[in-house]
N, C-alpha and C positions, 0 to 999 in steps of 0.2 A: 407475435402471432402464436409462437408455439407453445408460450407461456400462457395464452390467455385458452387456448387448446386444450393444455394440461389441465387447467380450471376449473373451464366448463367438465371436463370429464369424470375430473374429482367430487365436481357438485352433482352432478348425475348418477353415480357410484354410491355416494353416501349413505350407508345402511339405514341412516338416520332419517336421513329424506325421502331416500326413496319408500319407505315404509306406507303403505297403502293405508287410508283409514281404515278404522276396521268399525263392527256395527256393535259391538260389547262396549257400554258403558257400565256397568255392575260383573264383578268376579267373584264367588265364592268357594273357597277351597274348601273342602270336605272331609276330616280326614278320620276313619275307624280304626283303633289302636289295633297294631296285630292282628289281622283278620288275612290270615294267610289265601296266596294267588289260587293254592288246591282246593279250598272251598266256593272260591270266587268261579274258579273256571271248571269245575266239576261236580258241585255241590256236598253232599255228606258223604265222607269215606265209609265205607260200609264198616273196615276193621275198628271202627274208635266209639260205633254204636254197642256198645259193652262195655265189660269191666275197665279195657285200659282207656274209653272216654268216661269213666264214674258214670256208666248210664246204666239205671236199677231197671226203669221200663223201657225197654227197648224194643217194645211192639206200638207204644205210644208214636215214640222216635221214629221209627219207620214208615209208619202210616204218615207223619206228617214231611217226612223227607225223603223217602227213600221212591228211588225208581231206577227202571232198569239203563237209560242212558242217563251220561253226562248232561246231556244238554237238558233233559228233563228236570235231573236231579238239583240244576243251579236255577232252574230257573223257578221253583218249587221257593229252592233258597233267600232268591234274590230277585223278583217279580218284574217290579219296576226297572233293576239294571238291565234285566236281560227283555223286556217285553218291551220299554219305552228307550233306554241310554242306547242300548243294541242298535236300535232302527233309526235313533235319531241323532246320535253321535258317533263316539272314537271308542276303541275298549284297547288294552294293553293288558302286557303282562305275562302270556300263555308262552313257556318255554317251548309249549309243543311246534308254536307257530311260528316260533324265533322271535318274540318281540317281550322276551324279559326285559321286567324293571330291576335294577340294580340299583342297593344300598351302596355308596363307595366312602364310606364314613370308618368300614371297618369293624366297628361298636357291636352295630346292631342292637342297638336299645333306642328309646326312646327320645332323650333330649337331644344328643348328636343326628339322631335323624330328625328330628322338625325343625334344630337348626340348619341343617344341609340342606331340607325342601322349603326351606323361606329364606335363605340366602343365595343359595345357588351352590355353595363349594362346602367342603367337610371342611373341618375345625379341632386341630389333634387337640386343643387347648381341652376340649369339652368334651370330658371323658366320664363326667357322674351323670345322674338325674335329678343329683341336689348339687350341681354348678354354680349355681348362684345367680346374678342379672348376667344376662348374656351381653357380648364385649362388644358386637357386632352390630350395624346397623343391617338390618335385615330390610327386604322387599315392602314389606307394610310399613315401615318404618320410615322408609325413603318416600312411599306414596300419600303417608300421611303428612310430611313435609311440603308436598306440592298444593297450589291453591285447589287445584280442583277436587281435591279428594280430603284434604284436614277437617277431621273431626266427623268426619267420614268414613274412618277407619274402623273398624272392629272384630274381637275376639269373644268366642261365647264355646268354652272348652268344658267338661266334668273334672278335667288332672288340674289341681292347683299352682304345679309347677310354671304352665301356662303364663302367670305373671313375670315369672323369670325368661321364660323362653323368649317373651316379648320386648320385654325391660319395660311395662308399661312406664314406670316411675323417668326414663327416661326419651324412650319415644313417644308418649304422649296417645299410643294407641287404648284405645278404649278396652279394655280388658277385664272380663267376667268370666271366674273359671272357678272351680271347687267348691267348697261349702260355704263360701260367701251369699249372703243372701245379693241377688244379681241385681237389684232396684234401691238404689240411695234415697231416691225422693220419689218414696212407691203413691203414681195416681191409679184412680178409677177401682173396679173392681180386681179385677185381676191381678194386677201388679203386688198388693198387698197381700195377696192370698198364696202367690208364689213365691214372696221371702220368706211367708210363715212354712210352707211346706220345707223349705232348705234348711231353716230354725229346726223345725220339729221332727225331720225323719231319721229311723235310726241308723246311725253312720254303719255302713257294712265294710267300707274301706276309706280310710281316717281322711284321705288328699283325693279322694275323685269320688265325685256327686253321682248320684244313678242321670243315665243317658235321659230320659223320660222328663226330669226336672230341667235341666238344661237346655233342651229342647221347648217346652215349655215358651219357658224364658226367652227366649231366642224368636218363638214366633211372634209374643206379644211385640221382641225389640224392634222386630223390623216394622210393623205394622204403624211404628211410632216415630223411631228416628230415620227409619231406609238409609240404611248406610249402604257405600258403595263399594266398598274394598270388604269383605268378611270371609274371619274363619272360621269352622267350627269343627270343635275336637269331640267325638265320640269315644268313652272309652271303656265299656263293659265288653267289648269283645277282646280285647288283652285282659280282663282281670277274670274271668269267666275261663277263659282257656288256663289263666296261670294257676288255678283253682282245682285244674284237672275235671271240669264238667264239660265234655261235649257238645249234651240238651241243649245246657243254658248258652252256651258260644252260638249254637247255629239257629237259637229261639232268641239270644238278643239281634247277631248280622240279618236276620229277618225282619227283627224293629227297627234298626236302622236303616235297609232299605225301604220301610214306609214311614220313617220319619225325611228320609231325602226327598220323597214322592213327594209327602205333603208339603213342604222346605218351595219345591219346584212348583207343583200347583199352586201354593200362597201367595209366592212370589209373580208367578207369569199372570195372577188376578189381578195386580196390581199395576196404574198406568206406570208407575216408576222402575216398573221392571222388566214389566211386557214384552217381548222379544231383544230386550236389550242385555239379556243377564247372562252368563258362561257360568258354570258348574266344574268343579275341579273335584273329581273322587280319588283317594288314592290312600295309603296305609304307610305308615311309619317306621315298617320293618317287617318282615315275614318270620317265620318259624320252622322246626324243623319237621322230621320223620318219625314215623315208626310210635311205639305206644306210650315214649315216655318224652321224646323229643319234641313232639308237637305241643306241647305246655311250656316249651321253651324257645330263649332268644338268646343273642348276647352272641359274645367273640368264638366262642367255640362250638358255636351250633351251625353248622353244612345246613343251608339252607333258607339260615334265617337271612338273608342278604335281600332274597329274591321275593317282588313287590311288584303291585299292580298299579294300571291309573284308566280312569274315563271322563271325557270332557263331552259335554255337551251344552251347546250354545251356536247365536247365530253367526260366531264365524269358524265351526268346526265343520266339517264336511262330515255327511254323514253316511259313513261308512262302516258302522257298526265294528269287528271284532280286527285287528289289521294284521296282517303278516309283515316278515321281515322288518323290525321296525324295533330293533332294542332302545332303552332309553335307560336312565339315572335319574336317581330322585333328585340329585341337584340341578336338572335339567327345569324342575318343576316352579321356583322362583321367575327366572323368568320367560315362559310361558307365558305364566300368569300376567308378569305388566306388555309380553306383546298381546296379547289380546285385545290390553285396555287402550293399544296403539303407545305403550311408552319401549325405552329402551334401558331396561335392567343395565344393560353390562355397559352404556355408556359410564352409570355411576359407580358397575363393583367388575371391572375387565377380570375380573378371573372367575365371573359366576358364567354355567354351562350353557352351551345354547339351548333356542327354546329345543322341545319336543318335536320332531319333524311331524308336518302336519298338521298338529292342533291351530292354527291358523293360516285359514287356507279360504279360497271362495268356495261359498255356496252358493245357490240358488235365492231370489229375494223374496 
């Protein structure tokens, strides 16, 4: 009896069991390279609209940013985060409010952080940006494995890198990133007219496509395969700041928040996605201070550690901007597969828990 006790109790307990369904069948993570939490949660810093942001007009700049509160000034920035993610999801990130994101990779660059937020834990192994195929079975990797979701999977990034980061060659994830034209067997109109444009525009940086083409790309892909697991990597807002332009940093994070919008309303038009979908926004590493630091990342920059994130979806409570509430970008992995009601860390025990909160009841 006390053994069949112990049992029942065990089976009652079970993290695994007891896991509540949840209403998210489609996940997409979203991620803006470097687009540091101080522009996210306060809009344009007044000191970097001049010389030490390379900004020659700065009466342009200001009419289209500048206002006298924070809350104005992000929301100017960032429309759709703060007018629709705000009211109808999770926001993070704001040290003011104790709920900073944390790099724990160390790095602070790019490949070690997108491998830490699609596996769950840092990786002293992966210390370049030219790594090579990553060693690790990552969260997509593992969900493209599963029947429910194989061939299912997909990646639609501008950084080339993205193939390695993935290992499509050996995950099997669908993976379209860089200046590859993104359509193998281009149908219809469109599809052919967006390999030509990736052919023909002229490379401003040799390994990552402008946001705008990718994007593109990316609405036709869903419109045709509806995948259900997707990432997608934006990256003009790291190569714009590492440029030293301020303009173009807070005139691209404003195209990428209406290219999210659109992403979001494409998506929720469609019966395949229609209240079923979760949104995962978040950045790949922050950046520092002051008029030279903020065009930079890496091991030695104070600062660049500290990262945002916002979910919205039907199983995120929506609670807009949240206090007390710190997190890590390895935390971000799986998140992502509880939402979709799976259990990350049954298959990698050392990747972080989820995010407190982003799955949670709402309302139906």
């Amino acid at each position: 009896m006390i053994r069949l006790a112990l049992g029942i109790l065990l089976l009652v307990s079970s993290p695994a069991r007891a896991q509540e369904p949840t209403r998210t069948r489609n996940v997409v993570l979203i991620v803006t390279d470097g687009l540091r939490w101080q522009e996210v949660f306060s809009g344009a810093e007044r000191a970097l609209v001049g010389p030490a942001g390379g900004v020659s007009d700065t009466a342009t700049v200001l009419r289209e940013f500048w206002h006298e509160t924070a809350e104005e000034r992000r929301t100017a920035l960032l429309p759709f985060f703060w007018n629709t993610i705000a009211k109808e999801g999770r926001i993070l990130g704001n040290p003011a409010r104790k709920s900073a994101g944390t790099v724990t990779n160390g790095l602070k660059f790019s490949y070690p952080g997108y491998n830490e937020m699609i596996l769950g834990a840092a990786d002293a192994r992966i210390n370049s940006n030219s790594y090579g195929p990553n060693p690790n079975v990552t969260v997509f990797e593992w969900l493209n494995g599963k029947d429910a979701y194989k061939g299912r999977v997909a990646v639609f990034a501008t950084w080339g890198a993205f193939r390695d980061i993935f290992n499509a060659e050996r995950s099997g994830v669908d993976v379209r990133a860089g200046w590859t034209p993104p359509f193998p067997s281009p149908r219809g109109d469109r599809q052919p007219l967006i390999n030509e444009l990736f052919r023909t525009s002229t490379r401003l940086w040799p390994d990552n496509a402008f946001d705008v083409l990718t994007h593109q790309a990316l609405l036709e892909y869903i419109r045709t395969a509806t995948p259900r697991v997707l990432f997608v990597g934006y990256g003009e807002t790291d190569e714009w700041a590492h440029a030293g332009r301020y303009d173009l940093t807070l005139r691209t994070a404003r195209q990428v928040d209406a290219f999210i919008a659109e992403l979001w309303t494409t998506m929720q038009s469609m019966p395949a996605y229609r209240g079923t979908t979760t949104f995962i926004i978040t950045t790949d590493h922050g950046r520092g201070d002051g008029p030279v630091n903020w065009k930079r990342h890496g091991e030695d920059v104070v600062g660049a550690e500290r990262i945002w994130a916002a979910i919205i979806g039907p199983d995120t409570p929506a609670v807009g901007e949240v206090d007390n509430t710190p997190f890590t970008q390895a935390q971000i992995a799986t998140t992502l597969a509880a939402l979709l009601g799976e259990d990350w860390r049954s298959a990698k025990p050392g990747a972080a828990a989820p995010i407190p909160g982003a799955v949670g009841r709402r309302p139906r």
